[in-house]
N, C-alpha and C positions, 0 to 999 in steps of 0.2 A: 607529568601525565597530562596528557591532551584533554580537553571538555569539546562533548558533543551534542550538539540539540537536538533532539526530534521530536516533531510536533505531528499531534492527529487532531479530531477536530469529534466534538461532543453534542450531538444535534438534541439541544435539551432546550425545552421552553425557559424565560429567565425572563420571570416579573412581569410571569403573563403573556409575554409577545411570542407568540408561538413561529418558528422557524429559526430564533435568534440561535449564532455559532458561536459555541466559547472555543478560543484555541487554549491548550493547555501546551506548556513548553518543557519537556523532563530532560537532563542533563544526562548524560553515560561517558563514565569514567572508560576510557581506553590506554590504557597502558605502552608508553611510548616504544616499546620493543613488539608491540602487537603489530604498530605500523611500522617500524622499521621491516619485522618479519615482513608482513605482505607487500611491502614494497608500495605503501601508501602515505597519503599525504591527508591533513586531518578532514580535508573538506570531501577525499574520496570517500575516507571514514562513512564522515554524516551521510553521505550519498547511499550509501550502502547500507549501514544504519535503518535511516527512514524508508528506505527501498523495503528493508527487511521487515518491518515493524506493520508494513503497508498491506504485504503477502502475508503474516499473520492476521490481521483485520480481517482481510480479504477471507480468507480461506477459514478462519476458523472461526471468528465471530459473524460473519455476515455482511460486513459494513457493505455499504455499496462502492461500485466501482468507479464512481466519481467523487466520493471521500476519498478513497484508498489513492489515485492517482493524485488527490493533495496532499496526503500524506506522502507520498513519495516527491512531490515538488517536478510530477510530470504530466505531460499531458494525456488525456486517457487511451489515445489509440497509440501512446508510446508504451502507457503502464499493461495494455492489453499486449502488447507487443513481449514485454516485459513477462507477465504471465503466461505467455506460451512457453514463452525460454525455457521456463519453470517446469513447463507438463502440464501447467494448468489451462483449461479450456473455460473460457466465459458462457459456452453453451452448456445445457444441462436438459439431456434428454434420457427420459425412462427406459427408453429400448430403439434399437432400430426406426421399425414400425414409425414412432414418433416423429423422428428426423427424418423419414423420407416425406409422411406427412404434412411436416412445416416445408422441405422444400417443392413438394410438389402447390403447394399453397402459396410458394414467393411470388 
């Protein structure tokens, strides 16, 4: 069985110094017949993994989208890029009305 890392990053003050980033590194057991099925290799694994782990931050906890694209170990107009593939939009507007607002405002 393969070993897979994926790290996010925990914006927590530590002994007072406020901004300090702990990374935290949790292992996932992937089962060598998981990669044989998709026709992967362990590092596509992680790839995918932290990709995945990033789009849940992202989307369900909040994180911002400059953690999330370290979590994914990409750059962020890749992980936005990435995000779309998904369906997900990094803009977030009430109604219409709003978005035309902000563009007539650009």
């Amino acid at each position: 069985m393969g070993e897979v890392l994926v790290k996010y990053l925990n914006n927590q003050v530590n002994n007072g110094q406020e901004g300090f980033i702990m990374m935290y590194t949790f292992s996932v057991n992937v089962p060598d017949a998981v990669l044989f099925d998709t026709h992967m290799n362990a590092e596509n694994s992680a790839s995918c993994i932290r990709k995945a782990a990033a789009l849940y931050y992202y989307t369900k906890m909040g994180v911002s989208l400059g953690y999330c694209a370290e979590i994914a170990e990409m750059q962020k107009v890749d992980f936005i890029r990435f995000l779309s593939e998904n369906g997900i939009s990094i803009f977030e507007f009430e109604d219409m009305a709003e978005l035309e607002r902000d563009i007539a405002n650009a």
